[in-house]
Every structure is written in C-alpha cells, then in structure tokens.
C-alpha positions in Angstrom: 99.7 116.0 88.9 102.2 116.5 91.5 102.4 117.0 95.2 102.1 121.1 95.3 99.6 121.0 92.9 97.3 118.5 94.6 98.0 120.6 97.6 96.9 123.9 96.2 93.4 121.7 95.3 92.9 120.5 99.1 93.5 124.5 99.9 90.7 125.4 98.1 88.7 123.6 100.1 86.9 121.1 98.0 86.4 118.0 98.5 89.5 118.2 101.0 89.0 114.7 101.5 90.0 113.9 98.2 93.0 115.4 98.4 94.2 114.7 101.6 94.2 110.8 100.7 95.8 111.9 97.3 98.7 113.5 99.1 99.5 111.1 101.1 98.7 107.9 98.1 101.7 110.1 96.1 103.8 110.5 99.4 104.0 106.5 99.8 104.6 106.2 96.3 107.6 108.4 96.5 108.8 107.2 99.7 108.2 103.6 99.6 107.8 101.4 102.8 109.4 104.6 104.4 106.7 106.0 104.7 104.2 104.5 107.2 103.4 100.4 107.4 102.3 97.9 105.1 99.5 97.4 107.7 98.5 101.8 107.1 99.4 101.2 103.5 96.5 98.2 103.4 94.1 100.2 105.7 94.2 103.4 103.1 93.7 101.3 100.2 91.0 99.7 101.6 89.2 102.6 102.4 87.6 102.9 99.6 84.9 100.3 100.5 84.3 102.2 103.3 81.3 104.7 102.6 82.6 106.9 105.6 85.7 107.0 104.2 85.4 106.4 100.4 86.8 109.7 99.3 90.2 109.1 101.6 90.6 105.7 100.1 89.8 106.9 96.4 92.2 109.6 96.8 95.0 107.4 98.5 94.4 105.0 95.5 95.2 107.8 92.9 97.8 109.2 94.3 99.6 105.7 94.5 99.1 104.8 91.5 100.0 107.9 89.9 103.0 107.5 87.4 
C-alpha cells in the first residue's frame, strides 16, 4: 500500500490514528534520517507500548517496515 492510498484510508475517517502513524512510518522509510531524528524515529516506534498511543506506534511500525 502506498502513500495516497493510506491517505485516502485516514480521510475516511477510521481509525485516523492508524493511518496518520502509517503515513508518516512510510514517509521515514522513503526519506531516511531526512526525515525527522533518530531520537522521533525511536519515540514513534516505541509508541506502541503506549496504550494512549498504541494505534500511532502500530501504524508508524507498518508503514516503516513496509517493503
């Protein structure tokens, strides 16, 4: 799944979450260290043991490691 698809997902309005830490897991993948710190790049990863913020860090997680 690509960037304009995940997009149209998070405009739908479910589980925006989600998808807003998707987007941004595939925009660091792209972009590399060019895109926001190491020390962002731990903090988004690590969100998933956050239960606040569980569906950010799940969603930054598959978008990063989408290949």
């Amino acid at each position: 799944m690509r960037w304009q698809k995940a997009k149209t997902f998070w405009d739908t309005g479910e589980n925006k979450d989600y998808w807003r830490g998707y987007i941004r897991g595939l925009r660091r993948r792209y972009h590399g260290e060019k895109f926001g710190t190491d020390e962002e790049h731990e903090q988004w990863m690590n969100m998933i043991d956050d239960k606040d913020r569980e569906e950010l860090g799940r969603g930054y997680r598959d978008g990063y490691n989408k290949q």
